[in-house]
C-alpha positions as CSV (number, residue, x, y, z in Angstrom):
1,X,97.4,-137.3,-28.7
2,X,96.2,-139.3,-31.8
3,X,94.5,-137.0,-34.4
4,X,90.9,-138.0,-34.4
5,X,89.8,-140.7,-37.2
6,X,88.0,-138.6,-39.8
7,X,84.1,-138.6,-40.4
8,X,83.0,-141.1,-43.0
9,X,82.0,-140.3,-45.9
10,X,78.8,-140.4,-47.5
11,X,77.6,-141.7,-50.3
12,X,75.6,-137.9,-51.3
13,X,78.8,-136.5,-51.6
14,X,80.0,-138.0,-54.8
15,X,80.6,-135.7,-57.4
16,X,78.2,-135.5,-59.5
17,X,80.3,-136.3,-62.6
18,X,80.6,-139.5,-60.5
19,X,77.6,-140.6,-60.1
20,X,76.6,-139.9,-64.0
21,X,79.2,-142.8,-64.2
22,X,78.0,-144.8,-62.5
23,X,74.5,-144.7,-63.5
24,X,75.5,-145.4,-67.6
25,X,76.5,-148.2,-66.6
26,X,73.6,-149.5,-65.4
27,X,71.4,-150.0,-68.3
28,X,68.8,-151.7,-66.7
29,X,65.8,-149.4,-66.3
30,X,64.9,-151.4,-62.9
31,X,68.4,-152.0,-61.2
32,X,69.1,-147.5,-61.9
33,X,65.4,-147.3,-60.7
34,X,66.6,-149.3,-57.5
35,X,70.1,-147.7,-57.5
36,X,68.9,-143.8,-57.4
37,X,66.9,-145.3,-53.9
38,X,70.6,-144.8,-52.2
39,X,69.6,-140.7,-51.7
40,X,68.1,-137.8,-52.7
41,X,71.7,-136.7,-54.2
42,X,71.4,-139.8,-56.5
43,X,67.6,-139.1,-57.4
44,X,68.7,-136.2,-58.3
45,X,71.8,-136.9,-60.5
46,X,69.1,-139.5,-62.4
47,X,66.9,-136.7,-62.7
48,X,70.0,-134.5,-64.2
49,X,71.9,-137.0,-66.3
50,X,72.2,-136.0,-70.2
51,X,69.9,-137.8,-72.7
52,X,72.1,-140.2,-74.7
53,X,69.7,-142.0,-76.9
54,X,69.1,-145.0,-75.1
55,X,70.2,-148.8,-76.8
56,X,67.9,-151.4,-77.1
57,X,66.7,-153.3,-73.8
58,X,68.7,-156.0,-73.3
59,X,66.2,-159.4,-73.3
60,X,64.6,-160.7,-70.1
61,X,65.0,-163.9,-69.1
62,X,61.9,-165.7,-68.2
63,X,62.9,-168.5,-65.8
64,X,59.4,-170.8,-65.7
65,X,58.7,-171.6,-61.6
66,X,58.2,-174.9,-60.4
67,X,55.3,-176.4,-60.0
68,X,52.1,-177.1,-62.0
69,X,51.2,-174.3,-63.8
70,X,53.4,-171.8,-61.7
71,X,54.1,-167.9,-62.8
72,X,57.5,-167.0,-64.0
73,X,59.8,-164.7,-63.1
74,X,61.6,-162.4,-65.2
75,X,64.8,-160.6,-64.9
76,X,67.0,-158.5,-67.0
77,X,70.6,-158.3,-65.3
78,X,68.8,-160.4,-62.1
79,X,66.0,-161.4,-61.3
80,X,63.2,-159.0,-60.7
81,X,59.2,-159.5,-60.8
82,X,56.5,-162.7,-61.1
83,X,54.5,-162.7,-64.2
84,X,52.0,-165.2,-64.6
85,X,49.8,-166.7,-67.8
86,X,46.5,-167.5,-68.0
87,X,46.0,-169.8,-68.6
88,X,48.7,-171.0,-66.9
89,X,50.4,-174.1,-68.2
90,X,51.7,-172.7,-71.5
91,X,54.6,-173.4,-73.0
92,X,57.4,-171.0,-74.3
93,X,58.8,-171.3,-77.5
94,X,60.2,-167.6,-78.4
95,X,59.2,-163.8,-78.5
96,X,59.7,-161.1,-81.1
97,X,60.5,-157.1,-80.4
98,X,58.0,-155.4,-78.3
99,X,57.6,-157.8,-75.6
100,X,55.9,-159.9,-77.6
101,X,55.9,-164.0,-76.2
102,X,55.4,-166.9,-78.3
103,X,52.9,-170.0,-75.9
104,X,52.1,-173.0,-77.2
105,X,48.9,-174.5,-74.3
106,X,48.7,-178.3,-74.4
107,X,45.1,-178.8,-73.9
108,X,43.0,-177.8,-76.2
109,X,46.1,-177.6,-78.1
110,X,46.7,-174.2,-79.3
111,X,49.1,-171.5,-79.9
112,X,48.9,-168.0,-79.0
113,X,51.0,-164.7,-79.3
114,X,51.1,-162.7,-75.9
115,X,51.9,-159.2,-75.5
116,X,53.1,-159.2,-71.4
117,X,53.0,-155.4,-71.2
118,X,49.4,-154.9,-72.1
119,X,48.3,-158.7,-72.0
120,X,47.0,-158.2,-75.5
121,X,47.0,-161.6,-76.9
122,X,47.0,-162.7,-80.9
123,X,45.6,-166.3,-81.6
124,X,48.0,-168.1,-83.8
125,X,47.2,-171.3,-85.9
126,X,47.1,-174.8,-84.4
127,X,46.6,-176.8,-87.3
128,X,48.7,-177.6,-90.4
129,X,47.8,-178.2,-94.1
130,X,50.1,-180.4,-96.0
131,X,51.7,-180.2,-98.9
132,X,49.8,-183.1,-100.1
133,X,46.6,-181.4,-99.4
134,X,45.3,-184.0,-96.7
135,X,43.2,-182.4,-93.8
136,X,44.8,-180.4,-91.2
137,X,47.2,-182.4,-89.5
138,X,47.8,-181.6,-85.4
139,X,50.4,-179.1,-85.1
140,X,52.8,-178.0,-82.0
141,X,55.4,-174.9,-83.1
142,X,58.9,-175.5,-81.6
143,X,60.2,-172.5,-83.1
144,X,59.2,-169.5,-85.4
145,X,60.2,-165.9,-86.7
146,X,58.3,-162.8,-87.4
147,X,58.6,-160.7,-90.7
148,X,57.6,-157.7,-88.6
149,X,55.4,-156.6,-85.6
150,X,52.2,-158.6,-85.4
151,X,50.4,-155.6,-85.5
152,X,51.4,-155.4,-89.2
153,X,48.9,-155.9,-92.0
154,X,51.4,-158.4,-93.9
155,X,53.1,-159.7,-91.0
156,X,53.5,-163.1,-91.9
157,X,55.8,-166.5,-89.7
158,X,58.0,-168.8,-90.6
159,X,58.4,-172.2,-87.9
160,X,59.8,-174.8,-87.3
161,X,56.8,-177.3,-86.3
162,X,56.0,-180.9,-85.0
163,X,53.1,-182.1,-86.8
164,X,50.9,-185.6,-86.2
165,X,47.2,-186.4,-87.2
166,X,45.4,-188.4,-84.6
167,X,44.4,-192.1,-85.6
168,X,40.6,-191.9,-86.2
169,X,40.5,-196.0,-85.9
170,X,42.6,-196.2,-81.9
171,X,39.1,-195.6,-80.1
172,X,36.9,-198.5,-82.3
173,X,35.1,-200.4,-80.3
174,X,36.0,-198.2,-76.8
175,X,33.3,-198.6,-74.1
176,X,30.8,-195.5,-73.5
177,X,33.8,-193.8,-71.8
178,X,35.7,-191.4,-73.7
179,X,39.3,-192.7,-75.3
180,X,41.4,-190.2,-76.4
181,X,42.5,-191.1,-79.9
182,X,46.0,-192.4,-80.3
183,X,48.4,-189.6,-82.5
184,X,50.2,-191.4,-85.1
185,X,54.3,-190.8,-85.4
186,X,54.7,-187.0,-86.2
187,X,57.3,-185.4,-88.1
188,X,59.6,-182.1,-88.0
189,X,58.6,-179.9,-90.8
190,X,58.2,-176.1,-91.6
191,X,55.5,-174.0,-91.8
192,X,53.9,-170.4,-92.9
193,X,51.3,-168.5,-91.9
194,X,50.2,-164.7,-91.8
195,X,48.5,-163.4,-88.8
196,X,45.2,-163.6,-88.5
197,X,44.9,-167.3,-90.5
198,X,43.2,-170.2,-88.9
199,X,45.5,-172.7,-90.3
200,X,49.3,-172.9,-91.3
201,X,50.6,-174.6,-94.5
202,X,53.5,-176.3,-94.8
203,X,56.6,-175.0,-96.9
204,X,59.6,-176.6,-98.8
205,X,61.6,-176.0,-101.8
206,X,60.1,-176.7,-105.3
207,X,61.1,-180.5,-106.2
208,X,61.7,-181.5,-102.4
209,X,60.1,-184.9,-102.2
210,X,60.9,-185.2,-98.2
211,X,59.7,-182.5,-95.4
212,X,62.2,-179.6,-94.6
213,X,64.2,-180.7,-91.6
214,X,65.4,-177.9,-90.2
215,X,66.9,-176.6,-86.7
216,X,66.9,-173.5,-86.1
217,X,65.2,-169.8,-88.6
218,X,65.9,-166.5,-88.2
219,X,64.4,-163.2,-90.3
220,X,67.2,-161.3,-91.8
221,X,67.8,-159.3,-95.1
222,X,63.6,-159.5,-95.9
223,X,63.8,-162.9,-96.2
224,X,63.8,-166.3,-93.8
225,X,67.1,-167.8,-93.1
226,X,66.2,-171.7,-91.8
227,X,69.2,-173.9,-90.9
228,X,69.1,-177.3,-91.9
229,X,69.2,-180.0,-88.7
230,X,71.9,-182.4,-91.5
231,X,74.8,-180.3,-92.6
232,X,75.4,-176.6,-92.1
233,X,73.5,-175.9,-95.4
234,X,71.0,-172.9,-95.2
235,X,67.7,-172.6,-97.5
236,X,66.1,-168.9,-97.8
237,X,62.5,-168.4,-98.3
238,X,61.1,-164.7,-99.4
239,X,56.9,-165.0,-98.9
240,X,55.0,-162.9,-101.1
241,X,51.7,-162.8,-100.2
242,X,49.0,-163.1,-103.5
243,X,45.3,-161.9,-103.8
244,X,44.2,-165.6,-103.3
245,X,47.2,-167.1,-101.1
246,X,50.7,-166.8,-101.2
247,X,54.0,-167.8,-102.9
248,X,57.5,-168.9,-101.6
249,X,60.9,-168.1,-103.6
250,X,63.8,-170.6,-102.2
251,X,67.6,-169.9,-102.5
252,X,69.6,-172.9,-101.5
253,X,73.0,-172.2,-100.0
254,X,75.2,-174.9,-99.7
255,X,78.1,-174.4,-97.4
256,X,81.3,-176.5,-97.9
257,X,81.4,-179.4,-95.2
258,X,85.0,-178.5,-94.1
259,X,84.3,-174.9,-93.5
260,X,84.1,-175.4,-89.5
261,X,86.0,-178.0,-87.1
262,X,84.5,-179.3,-83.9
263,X,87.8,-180.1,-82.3
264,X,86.5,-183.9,-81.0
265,X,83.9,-181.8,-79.2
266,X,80.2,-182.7,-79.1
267,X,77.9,-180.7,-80.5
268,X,75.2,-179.7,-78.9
269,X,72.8,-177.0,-80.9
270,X,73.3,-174.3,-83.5
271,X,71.5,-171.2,-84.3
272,X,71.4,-168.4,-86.7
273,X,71.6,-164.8,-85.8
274,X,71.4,-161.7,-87.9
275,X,74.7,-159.0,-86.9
276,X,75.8,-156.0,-88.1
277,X,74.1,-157.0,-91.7
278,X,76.0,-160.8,-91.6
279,X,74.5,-164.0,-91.0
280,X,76.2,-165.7,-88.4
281,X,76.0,-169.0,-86.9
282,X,76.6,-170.0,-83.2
283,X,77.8,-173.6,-82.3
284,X,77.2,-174.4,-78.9
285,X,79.3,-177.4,-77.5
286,X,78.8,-179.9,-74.9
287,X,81.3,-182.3,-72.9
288,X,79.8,-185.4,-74.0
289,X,76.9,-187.1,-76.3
290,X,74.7,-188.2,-73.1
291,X,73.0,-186.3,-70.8
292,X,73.2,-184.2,-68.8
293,X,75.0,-181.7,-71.6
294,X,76.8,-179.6,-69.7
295,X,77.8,-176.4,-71.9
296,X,81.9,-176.6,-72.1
297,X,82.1,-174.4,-75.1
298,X,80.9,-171.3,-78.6
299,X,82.1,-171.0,-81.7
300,X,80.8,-168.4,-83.9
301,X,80.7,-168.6,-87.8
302,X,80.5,-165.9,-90.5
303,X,78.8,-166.5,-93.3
304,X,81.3,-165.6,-96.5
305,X,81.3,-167.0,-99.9
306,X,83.9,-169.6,-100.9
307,X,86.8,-168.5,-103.0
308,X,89.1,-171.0,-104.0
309,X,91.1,-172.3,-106.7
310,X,88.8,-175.2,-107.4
311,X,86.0,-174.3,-109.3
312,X,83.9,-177.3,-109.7
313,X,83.8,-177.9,-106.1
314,X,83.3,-174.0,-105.6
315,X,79.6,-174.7,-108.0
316,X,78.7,-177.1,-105.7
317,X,79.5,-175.5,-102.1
318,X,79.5,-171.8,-102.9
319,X,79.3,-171.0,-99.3
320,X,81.4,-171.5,-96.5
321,X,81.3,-170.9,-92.5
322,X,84.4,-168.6,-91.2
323,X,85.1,-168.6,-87.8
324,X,85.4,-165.4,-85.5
325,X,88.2,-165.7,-84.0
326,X,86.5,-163.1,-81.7
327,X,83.3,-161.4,-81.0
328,X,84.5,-158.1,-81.8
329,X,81.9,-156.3,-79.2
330,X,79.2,-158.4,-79.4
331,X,76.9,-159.9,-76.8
332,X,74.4,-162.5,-78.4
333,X,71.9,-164.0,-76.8
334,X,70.8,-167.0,-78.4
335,X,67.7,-169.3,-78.7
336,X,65.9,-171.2,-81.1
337,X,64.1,-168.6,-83.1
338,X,64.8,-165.4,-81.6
339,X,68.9,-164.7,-81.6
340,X,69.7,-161.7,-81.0
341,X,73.0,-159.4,-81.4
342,X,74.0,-156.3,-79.1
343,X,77.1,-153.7,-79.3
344,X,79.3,-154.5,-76.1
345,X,79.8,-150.6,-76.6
346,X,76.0,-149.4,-76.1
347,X,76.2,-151.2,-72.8
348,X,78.7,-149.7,-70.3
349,X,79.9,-152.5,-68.1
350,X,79.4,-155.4,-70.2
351,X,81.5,-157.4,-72.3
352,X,81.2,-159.8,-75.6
353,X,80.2,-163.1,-74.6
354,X,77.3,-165.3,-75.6
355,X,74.5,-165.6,-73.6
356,X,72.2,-168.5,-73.3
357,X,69.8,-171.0,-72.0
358,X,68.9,-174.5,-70.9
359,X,67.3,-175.3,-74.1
360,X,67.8,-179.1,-74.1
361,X,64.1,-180.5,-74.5
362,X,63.3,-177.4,-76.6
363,X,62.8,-179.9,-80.0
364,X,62.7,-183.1,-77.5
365,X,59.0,-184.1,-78.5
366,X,58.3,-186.5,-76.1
367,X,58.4,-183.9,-73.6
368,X,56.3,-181.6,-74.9
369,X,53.6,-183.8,-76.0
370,X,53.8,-185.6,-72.7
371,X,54.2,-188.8,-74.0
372,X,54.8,-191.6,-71.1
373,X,54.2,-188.2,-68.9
374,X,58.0,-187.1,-68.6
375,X,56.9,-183.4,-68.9
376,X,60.4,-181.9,-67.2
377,X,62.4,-179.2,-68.8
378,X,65.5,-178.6,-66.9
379,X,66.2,-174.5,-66.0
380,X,69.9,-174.6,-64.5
381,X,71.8,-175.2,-67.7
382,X,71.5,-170.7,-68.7
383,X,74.5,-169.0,-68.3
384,X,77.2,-166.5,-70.0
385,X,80.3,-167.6,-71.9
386,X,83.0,-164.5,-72.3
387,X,86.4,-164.5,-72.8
388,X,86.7,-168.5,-73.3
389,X,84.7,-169.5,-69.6
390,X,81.5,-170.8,-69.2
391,X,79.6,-168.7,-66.2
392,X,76.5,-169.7,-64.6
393,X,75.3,-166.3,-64.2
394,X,71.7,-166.9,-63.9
395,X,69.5,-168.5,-61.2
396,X,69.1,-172.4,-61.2
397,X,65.5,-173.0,-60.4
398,X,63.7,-176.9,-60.4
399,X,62.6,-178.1,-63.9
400,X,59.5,-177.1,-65.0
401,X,56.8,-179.1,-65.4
402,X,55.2,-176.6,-68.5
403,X,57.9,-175.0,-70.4
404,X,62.2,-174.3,-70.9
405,X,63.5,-171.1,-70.0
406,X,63.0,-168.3,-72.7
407,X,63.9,-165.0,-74.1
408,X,61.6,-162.1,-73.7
409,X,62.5,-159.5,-76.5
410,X,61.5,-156.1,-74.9
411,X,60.2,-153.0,-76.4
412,X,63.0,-151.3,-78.4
């Protein structure tokens, strides 16, 4: 006679050396919330588990719902409450440390900064002063970095704007019913503020005759790091804020033009992020110059001073882009703005990769001015590349109607 089959096991009687395992390596507060609802053995292991001084929060992904106007749902390692803004509508464009979200609301055109965990909300400026000193020109931020926390007294921003000044002259002559005026071309330029302003002003390097074109700033080393949109150049701004306005000191740092190959590849946007006290830059590939850009590809760049033998052509391009030939236990999540850098080794059950999102129309002004109403910012295109593969990891909603995808930068 066949011994009988033995009881099965349950999942209480792990040891409890075990299930302290398992639970590090769930850093999510949420999913190890939802994990200790196996048993009271696992509550109780939670309960028991040795303080280890928690890493930062990993970012949330907010994934905009379809839909005019819809709520958004947010996830860190899945997907897991709505959040909606009022008014809804608003568009993302970034967040800083302590949950704080960048929205930019298309009519009346302003720009706000949204704190989501106590909907404390700080009014940012809409309009821009030139450098020529015309009026305030019409203003829509497509990205921009914080000094420090907003609730700072000297906390003062650095974007990346899209500014236009309405033609007084397109509604001459309109009937008795309201024509709205017709905005003139607008143009990519950068712009500083400190909180609590009504107004930005725009910024460039003494002696620039032409508006900073640049794609991409990051806050690192108490000063502004922007990216220029031609060249992998970088310009770095220090604000210093004076009794009766301000004052900007520039460093220009030209990189040599050889210092990174693209293998053929297209590419499709860069961005700067601050790691381990080095400026690196993140290229982000494509598999051809139309749409839709399909991500194929990352390269990350360190940026090192150029040595060489040639010294004239050192003067002109002391700086030069290295590249990684691996993360070395990094995760970086990356968006216009707001990159970020994590230790692989804080995070049990992760690896180095670089995280990011379906940022296509981010700087695509048509789109988020609504000209010819082609409002759409795909959301499938987020994803994880590791270990030389491109993962779709996250969930592929419809496009939005308001805003891309976005970044929120949780409480540390």
């Amino acid at each position: 006679m066949a011994a009988p089959p033995p009881p099965p096991r349950s999942w209480a009687g792990l040891p409890v050396a075990f299930l302290h395992a398992i639970l590090r390596r769930v850093p999510c507060p949420d999913d190890r919330h939802r994990a200790c609802l196996v048993c009271r053995a696992w509550r109780a292991a939670e309960a028991s588990l040795p303080p280890t001084g928690p890493p930062r929060a990993l970012p949330w992904l907010l994934l905009p719902t379809p839909g005019p106007g819809g709520s958004t749902r947010a996830g860190c390692c899945g997907v897991h409450r709505h959040l909606t803004v009022d008014p809804r509508g608003a568009r993302f464009f970034g967040s800083h440390e302590g949950a704080w979200l960048f929205l930019h609301f298309r009519e009346p055109r302003r720009h706000q900064l949204l704190n989501f965990p106590t909907g404390r909300a700080r009014e940012l400026p809409a309009a821009l002063l030139a450098r020529t000193g015309l009026p305030a020109h019409d203003m829509a931020v497509l990205a921009a970095a914080l000094s420090s926390s907003p609730d700072d007294a000297d906390c003062v921003a650095v974007a990346i704007v899209a500014s236009g000044q309405d033609d007084p002259a397109a509604g001459a002559g309109a009937s008795s019913a309201a024509v709205p005026p017709r905005p003139r071309p607008r143009r990519r330029c950068v712009a500083f503020w400190r909180m609590g302003w009504p107004r930005a002003y725009e910024i460039a390097p003494p002696g620039a005759v032409a508006a900073l074109d640049a794609e991409d700033v990051v806050y690192h080393d108490g000063a502004f790091h922007l990216l220029l949109t031609h060249g992998d150049h970088v310009h770095v701004c220090a604000p210093a804020l004076l009794p009766n306005g301000f004052r900007t000191d520039w460093e220009e740092r030209r990189f040599h033009p050889g210092g990174r190959a693209d293998d053929g590849q297209h590419v499709r946007a860069r961005y700067l992020v601050a790691s381990r006290g080095e400026l690196l830059m993140v290229v982000r590939f494509a598999d051809g110059p139309a749409p839709p850009w399909t991500t194929s590809r990352f390269k990350v760049f360190r940026a090192t001073r150029w040595r060489m033998l040639l010294p004239k052509l050192a003067q002109s391009y002391p700086w030069a882009w290295s590249e990684l030939d691996a993360l070395g236990g990094r995760m970086l999540f990356v968006g216009h703005g707001c990159s970020r850098s994590y230790e692989v080794d804080q995070y049990p059950g992760f690896k180095d990769g670089v995280y990011f999102l379906d940022d296509g129309k981010v700087y695509d002004e048509a789109v988020i001015f609504g000209d010819g109403d082609a409002r759409q910012y795909p959301c499938s295109g987020n994803g994880k590349w590791s270990e030389g593969q491109v993962q779709r990891c996250f969930p592929r909603p419809d496009a939005s109607d308001h805003s891309p995808p976005a970044w929120l930068l949780p409480c540390p």
